[in-house]
BAFI-3210 file (N, C-alpha, C; in Angstrom, 3 decimals, decimal comma, padded with zeros to 6 digits):
// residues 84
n [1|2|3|4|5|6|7|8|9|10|11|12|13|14|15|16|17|18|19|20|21|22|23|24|25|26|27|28|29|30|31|32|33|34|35|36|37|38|39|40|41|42|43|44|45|46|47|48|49|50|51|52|53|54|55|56|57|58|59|60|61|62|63|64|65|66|67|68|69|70|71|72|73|74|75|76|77|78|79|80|81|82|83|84]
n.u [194,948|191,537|188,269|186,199|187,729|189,104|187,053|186,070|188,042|187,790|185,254|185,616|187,237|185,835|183,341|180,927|178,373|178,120|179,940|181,137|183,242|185,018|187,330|190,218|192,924|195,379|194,469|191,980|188,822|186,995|183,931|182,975|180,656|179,374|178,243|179,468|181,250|180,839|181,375|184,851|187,826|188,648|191,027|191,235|189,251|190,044|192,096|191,314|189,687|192,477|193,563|193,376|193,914|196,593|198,945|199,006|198,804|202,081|202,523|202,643|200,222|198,183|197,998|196,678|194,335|191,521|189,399|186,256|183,941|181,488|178,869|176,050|173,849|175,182|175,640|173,384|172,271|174,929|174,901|173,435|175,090|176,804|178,544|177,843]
n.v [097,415|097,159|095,403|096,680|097,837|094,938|093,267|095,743|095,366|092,817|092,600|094,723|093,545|090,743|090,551|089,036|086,781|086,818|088,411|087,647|089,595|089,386|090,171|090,417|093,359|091,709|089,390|087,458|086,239|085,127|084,013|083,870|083,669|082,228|081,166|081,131|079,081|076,504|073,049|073,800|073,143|073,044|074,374|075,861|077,484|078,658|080,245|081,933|083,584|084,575|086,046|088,976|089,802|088,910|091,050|092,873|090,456|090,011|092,095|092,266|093,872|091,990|089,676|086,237|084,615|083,305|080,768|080,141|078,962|078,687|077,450|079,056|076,904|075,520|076,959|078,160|075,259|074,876|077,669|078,290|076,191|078,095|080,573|083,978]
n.w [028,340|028,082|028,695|027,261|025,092|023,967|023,243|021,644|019,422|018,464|017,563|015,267|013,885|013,291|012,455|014,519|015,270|017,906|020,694|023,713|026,348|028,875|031,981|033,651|034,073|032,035|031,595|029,811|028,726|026,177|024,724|021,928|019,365|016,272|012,810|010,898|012,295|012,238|011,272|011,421|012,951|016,637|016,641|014,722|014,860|017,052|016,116|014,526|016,243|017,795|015,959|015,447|017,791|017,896|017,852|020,228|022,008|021,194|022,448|025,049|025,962|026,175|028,167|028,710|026,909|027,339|025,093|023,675|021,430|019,095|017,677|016,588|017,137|018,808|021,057|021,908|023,142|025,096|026,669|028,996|030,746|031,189|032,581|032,402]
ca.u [193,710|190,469|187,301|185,629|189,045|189,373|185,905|185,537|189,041|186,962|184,312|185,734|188,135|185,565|181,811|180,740|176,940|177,926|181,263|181,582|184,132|185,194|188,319|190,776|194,061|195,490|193,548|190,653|187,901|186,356|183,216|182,617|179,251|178,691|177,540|180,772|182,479|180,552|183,076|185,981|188,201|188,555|191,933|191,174|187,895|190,721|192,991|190,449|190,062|193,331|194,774|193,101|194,220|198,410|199,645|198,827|199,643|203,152|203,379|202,280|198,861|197,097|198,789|196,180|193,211|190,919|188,661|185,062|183,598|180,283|177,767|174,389|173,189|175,625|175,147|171,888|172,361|175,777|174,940|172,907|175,826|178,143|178,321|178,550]
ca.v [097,208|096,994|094,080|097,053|097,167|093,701|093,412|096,232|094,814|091,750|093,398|095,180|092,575|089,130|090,905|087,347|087,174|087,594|088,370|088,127|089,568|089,301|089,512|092,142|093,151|091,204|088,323|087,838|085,386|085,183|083,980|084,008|082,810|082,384|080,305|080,577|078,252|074,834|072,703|074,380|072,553|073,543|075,158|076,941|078,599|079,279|080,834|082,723|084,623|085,059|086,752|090,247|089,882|088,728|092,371|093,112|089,530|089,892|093,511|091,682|094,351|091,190|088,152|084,893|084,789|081,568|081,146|079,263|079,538|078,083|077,801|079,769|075,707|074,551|078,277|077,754|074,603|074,873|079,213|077,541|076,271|079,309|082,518|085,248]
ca.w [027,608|029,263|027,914|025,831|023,520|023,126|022,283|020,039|018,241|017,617|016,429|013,948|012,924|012,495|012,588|014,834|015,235|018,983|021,422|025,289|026,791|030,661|032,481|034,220|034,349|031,063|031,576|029,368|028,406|025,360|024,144|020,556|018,517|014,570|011,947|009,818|012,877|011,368|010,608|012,271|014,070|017,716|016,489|013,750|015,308|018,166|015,226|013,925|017,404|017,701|014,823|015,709|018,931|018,031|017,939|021,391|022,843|021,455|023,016|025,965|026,492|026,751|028,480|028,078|026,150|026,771|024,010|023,731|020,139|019,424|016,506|017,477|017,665|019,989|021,863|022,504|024,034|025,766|027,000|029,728|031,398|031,322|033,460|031,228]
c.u [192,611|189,494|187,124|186,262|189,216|188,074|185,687|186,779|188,716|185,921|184,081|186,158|187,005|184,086|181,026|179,047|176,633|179,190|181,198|182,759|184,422|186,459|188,882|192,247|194,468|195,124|192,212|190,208|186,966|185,640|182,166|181,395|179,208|178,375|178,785|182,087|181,948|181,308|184,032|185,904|187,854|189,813|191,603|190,136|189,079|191,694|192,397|190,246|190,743|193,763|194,247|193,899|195,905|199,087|199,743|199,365|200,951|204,019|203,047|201,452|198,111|198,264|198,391|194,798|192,295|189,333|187,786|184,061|182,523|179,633|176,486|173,828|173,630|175,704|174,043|171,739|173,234|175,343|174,116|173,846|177,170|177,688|178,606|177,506]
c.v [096,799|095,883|094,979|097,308|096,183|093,070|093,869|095,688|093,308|091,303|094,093|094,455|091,417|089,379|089,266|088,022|087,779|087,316|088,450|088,373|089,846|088,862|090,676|091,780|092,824|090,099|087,940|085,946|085,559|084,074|084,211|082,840|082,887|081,397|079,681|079,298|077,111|074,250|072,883|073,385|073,400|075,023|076,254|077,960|079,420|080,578|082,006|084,326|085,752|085,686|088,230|090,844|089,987|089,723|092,763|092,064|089,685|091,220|093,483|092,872|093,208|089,516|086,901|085,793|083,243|082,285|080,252|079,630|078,335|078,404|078,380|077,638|075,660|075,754|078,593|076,867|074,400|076,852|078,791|077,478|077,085|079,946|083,345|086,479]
c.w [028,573|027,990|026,739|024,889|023,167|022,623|021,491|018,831|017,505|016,946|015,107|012,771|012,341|012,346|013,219|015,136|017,087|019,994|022,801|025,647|028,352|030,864|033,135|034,597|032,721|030,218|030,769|029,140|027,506|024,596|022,947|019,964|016,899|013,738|011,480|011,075|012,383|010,829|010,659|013,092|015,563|017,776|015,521|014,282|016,527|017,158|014,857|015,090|017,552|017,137|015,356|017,396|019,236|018,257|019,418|022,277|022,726|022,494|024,538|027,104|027,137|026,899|028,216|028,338|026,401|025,762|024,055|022,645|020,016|017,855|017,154|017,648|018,685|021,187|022,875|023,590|025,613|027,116|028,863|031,266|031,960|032,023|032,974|031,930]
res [x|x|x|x|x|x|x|x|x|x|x|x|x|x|x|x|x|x|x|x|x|x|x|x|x|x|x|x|x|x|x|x|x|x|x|x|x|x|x|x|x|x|x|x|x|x|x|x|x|x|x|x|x|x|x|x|x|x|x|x|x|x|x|x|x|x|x|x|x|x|x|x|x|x|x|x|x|x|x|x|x|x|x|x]
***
């Protein structure tokens, strides 16, 4: 699997207001943005990610996934300090 599959599979699957994806090999990094995370734990927004993604981790296409999920508020503020 390359970024623009595991992007567009999280595109189709959670419509987020906005997805980064970066990584290579099986490795990825994902940066997810939306409204509906407010109030989400840290896990569940991580859960949420994940599930589009489980089919492939268990068929081990994609080996680790780190995940960084954000409200457009805390996006705004935090986007700053990222490298995307």
């Amino acid at each position: 699997m390359d970024i623009t599959q595991v992007k567009k599979l999280l595109d189709d699957a959670l419509q987020l207001e906005e997805i980064h994806v970066k990584g290579e090999g099986s490795h990825y990094e994902v940066v997810a943005v939306d409204a509906s995370f407010e109030g989400m734990s840290r896990v569940k927004k991580q859960q949420l990610i994940y599930a589009p993604l489980m089919e492939y981790i268990q068929r081990n296409d994609i080996h680790a996934v780190s995940i960084k999920a954000f409200t457009p508020e805390e996006w705004q503020r935090d986007k700053k300090l990222m490298s995307l």
